[in-house]
C-alpha positions as CSV (number, residue, x, y, z in Angstrom):
1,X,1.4,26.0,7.2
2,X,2.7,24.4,10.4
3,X,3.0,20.6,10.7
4,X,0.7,18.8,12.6
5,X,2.6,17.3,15.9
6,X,2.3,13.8,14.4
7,X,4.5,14.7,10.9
8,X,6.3,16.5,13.0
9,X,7.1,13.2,15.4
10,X,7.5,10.8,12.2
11,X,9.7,13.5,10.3
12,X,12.3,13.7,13.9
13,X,12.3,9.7,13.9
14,X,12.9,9.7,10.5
15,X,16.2,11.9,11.1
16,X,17.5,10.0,13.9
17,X,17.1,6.5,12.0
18,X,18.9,8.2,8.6
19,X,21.4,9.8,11.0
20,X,22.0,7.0,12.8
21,X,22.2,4.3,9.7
22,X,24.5,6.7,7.9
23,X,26.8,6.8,10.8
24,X,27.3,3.2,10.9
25,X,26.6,2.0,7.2
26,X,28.6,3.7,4.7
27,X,26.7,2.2,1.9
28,X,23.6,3.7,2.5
29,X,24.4,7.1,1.8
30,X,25.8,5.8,-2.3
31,X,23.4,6.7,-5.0
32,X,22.6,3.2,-5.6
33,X,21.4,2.4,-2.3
34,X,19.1,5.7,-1.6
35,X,17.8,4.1,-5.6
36,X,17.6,1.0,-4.3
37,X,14.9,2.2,-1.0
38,X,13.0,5.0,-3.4
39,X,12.1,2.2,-6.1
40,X,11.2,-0.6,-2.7
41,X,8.9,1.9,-1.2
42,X,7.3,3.3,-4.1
43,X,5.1,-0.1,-4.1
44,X,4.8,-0.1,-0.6
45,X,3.0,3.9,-0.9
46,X,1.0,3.0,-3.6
47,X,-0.4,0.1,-1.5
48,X,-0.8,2.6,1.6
49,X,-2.2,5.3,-0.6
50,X,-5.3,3.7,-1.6
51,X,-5.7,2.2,1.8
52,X,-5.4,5.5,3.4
53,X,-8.9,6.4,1.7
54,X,-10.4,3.0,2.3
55,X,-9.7,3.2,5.7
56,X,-10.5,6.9,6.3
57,X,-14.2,5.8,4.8
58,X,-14.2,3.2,7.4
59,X,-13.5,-0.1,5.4
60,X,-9.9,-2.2,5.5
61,X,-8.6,-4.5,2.8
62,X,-5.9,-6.9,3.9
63,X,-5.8,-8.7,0.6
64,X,-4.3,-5.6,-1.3
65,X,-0.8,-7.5,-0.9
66,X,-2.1,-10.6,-1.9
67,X,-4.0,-9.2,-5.1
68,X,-1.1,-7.1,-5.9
69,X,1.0,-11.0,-6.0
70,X,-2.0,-12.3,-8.2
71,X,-1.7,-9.5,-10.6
72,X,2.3,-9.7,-10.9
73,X,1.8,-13.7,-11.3
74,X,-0.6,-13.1,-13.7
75,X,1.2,-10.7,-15.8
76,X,4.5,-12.6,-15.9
77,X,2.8,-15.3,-17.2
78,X,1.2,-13.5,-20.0
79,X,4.4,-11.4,-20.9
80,X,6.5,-14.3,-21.1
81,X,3.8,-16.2,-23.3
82,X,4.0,-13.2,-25.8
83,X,1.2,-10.7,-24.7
84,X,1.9,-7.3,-25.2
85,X,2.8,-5.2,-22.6
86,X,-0.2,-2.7,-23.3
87,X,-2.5,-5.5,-23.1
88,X,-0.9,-7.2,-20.2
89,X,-1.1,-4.2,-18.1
90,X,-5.2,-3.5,-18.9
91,X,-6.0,-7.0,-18.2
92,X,-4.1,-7.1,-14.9
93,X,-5.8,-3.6,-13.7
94,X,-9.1,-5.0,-14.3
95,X,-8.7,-8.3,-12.8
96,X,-7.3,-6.4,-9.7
97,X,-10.4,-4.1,-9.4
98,X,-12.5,-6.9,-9.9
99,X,-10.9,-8.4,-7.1
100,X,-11.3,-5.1,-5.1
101,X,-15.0,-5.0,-6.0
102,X,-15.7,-8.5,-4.8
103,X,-14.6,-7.3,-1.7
104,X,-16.4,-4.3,-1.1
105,X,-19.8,-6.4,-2.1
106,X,-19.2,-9.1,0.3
107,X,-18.6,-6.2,2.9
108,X,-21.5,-3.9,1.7
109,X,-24.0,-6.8,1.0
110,X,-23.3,-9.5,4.0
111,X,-22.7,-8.7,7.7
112,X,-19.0,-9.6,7.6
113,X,-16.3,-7.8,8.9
114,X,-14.2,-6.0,6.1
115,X,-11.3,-7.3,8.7
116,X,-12.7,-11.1,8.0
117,X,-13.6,-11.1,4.5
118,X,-10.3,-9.5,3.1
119,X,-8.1,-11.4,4.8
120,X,-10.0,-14.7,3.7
121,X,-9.6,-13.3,0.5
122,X,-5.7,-12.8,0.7
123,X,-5.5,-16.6,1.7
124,X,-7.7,-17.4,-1.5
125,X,-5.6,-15.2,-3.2
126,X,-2.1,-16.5,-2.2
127,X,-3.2,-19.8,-3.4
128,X,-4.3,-18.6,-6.8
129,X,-0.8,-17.0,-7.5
130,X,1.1,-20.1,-6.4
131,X,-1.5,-21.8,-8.8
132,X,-0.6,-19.2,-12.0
133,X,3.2,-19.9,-11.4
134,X,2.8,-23.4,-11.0
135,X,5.2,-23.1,-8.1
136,X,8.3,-22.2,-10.1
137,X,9.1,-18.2,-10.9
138,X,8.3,-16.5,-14.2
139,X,10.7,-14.3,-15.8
140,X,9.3,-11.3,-18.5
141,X,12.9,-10.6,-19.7
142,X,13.5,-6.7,-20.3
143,X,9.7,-6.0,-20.7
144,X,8.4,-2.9,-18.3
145,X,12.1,-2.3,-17.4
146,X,11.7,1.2,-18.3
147,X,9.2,1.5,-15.7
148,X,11.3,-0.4,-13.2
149,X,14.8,0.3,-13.2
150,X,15.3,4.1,-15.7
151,X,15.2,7.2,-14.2
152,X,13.7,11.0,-14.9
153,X,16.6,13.7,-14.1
154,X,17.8,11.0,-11.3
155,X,14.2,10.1,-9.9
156,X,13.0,6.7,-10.4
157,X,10.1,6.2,-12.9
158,X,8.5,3.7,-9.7
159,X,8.9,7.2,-7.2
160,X,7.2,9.1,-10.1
161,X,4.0,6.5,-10.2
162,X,4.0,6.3,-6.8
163,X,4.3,10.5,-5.8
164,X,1.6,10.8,-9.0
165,X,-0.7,8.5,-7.1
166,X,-0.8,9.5,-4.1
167,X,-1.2,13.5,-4.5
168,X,-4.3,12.2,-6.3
169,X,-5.4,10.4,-3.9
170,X,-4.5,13.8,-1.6
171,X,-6.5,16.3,-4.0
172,X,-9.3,13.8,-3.9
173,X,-9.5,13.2,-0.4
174,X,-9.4,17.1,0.3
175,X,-11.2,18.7,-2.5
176,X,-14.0,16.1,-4.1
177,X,-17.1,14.9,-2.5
178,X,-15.9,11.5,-2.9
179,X,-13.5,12.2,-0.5
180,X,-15.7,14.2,1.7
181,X,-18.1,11.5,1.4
182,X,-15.2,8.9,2.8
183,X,-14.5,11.2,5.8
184,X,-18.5,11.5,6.2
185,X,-18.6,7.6,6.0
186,X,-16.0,7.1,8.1
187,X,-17.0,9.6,10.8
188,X,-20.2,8.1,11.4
189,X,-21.9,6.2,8.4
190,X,-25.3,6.2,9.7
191,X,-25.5,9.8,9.7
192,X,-23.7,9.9,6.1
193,X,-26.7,7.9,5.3
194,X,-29.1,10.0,6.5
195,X,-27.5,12.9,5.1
196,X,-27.8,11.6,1.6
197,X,-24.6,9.7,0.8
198,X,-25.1,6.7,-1.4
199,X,-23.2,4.4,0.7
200,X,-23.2,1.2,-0.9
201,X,-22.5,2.4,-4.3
202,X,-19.5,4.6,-2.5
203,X,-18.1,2.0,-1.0
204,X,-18.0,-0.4,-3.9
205,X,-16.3,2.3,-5.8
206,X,-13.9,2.4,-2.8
207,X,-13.0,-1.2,-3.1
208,X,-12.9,-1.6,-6.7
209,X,-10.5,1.6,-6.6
210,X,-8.3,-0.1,-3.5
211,X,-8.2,-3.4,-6.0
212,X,-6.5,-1.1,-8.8
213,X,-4.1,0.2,-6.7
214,X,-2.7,-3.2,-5.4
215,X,-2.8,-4.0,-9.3
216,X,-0.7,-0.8,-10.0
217,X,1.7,-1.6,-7.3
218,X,1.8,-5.1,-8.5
219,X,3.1,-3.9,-11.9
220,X,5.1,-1.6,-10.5
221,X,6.6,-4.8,-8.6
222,X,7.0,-7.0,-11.5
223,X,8.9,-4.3,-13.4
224,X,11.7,-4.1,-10.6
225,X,12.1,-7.7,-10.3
226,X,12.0,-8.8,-14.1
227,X,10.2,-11.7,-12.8
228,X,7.5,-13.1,-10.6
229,X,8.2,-15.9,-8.0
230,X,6.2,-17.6,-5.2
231,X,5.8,-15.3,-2.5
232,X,6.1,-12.5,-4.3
233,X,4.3,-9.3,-2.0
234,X,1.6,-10.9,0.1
235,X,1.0,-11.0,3.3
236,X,4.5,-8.8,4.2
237,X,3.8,-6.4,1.7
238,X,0.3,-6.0,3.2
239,X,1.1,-5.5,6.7
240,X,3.9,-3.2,5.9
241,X,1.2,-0.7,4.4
242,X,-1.2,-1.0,6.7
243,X,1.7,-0.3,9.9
244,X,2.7,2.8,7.2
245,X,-1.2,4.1,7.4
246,X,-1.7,3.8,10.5
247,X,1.3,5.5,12.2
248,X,0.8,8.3,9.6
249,X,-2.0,9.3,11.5
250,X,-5.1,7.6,10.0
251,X,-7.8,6.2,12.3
252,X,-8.6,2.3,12.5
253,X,-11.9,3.3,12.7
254,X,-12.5,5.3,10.2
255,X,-12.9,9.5,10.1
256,X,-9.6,10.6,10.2
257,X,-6.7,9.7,7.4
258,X,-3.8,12.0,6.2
259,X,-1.4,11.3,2.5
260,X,1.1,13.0,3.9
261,X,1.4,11.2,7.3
262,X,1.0,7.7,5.3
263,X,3.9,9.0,2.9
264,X,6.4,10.1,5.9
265,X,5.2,6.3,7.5
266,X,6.3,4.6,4.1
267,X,9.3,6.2,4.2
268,X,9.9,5.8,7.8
269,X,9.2,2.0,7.1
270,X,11.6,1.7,4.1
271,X,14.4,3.3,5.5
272,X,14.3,0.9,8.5
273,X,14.4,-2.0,6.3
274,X,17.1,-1.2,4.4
275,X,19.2,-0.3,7.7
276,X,18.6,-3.9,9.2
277,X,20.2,-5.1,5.7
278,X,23.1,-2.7,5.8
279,X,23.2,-3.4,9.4
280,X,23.1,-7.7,8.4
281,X,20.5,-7.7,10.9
282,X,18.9,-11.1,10.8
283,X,16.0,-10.8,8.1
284,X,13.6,-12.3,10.5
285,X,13.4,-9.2,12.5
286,X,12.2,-7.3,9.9
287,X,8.8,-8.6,10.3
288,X,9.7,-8.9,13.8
289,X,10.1,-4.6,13.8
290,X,7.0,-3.9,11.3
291,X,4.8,-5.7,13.9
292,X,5.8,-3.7,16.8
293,X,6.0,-0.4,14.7
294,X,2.4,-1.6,13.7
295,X,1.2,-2.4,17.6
296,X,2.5,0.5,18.8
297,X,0.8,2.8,16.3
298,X,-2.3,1.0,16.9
299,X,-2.3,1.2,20.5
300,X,-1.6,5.2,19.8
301,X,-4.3,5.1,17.7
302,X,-6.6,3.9,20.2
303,X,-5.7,6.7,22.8
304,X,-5.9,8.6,20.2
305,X,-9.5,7.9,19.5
306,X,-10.0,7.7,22.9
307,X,-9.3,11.2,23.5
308,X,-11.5,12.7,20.7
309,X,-14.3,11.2,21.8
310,X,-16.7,13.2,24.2
């Protein structure tokens, strides 16, 4: 099957970045640096994976960074006060979907913007994480460094979560009502309405599942590190997923969202981070490039919409 124009785009920029960093970086070819970027943007895709369906159903949740630095604050603290790991990980799924779900009923239940109501909830949530470290960073030892840091015939355990979740999150969107029922939502939820959808209770599910996700990818993040710190994911982490939706092809508005675009924008994202490193490229500009990567692919996405409409 041919590629759509847009993967087609992505995957040349892609090239000519990894061209162009190998050329001048000698390190980033070594087997510990290509590691290095699969194991960093595995918790990136898992963030952008389960915003790809939120936003293709017409919601947005910034707070997915800041939920996933509750959840990794959270589970330091009960790993290095002698929790198991088993138990550790169920509690910090929940309280992550629970976060998620809180989210989707002030956005289902009020008349406040998703945009508004998630990103007051990141603040709220960035100050509960400080609060669980008390300021100071937790260390969990070699717990979850299995997950973190071994491999499966040279693939990271972290690339394997992360490729697991978001074919999932692919089959779903392609195959199940539910992810009919996003597109439907997305496309025009008054008519999904009509047409039978059970909008509310879809798009509780959709937060609640969103909340998860940032929970997984928080895990996932605390099993790299070894430890949880202040300003651990956040706000970065959460602006780097969205910029890796949205120039993977998915609509801002809702209706439109691609897995496979979101993955190529992940890796698109990653690989450009690690090159300003190798390249000792001031680490300001990083946030500095994934903000204009992120308003271009917006403004694109406007003309995009723009275009498709009648």
């Amino acid at each position: 099957m041919a590629l759509r124009l847009p993967h087609a785009g992505l995957i040349a920029v892609l090239v000519v970045v990894i061209v162009f960093t190998a050329l001048r970086a000698d390190s980033f070819t070594t087997s510990q640096n290509l590691l290095n970027v699969l194991r960093q943007i595995s918790v990136n895709a898992v963030i952008a994976g389960g915003l790809t369906l939120l936003m293709t159903a017409g919601g947005m949740d910034f707070s997915m960074g800041s939920n996933a630095a509750v959840t990794t604050a959270v589970a330091a603290q009960m790993l290095s006060g002698g929790h198991s790991t088993a138990v550790t990980v169920v509690v910090a799924l929940l309280l992550a979907a629970v976060v998620g779900l809180v989210n989707g009923l002030v956005v289902t239940f009020t008349n406040v913007a998703p945009f508004v109501a998630t990103l007051a909830t990141a603040m709220l949530l960035d100050g509960v994480a400080l609060l669980v470290l008390n300021g100071m960073s937790v260390t969990i030892g070699d717990k979850m460094q299995a997950l973190g840091n071994s491999t499966v015939a040279g693939v990271p355990w972290l690339l394997v979560v992360a490729a697991l979740v978001l074919v999932l999150i692919g089959l779903v969107m392609r195959f199940t009502t539910f992810g009919r029922d996003a597109f439907a939502m997305g496309g025009n939820e008054h008519v999904a309405r009509l047409s039978g959808i059970n909008v509310p209770a879809r798009k509780l599910a959709l937060y609640a599942l969103a909340g998860a996700l940032a929970g997984l990818a928080g895990l996932m993040l605390l099993s790299r590190l070894g430890a949880s710190a202040p300003n651990t994911a956040g706000l970065q982490t959460q602006l780097t997923a969205v910029a890796a939706v949205v120039i993977g092809g998915t609509s801002l508005a809702g209706g439109r969202g691609t897995v496979a675009g979101t993955a190529l924008g992940v890796v698109l994202l990653g690989v450009v981070a690690n090159a300003l490193n190798l390249l000792q490229v001031n680490s300001n500009y990083q946030l500095v490039v994934t903000g204009a990567v992120l308003l271009v692919a917006a403004v694109i996405n406007g003309f995009q919409r723009k275009g498709s409409t009648p």
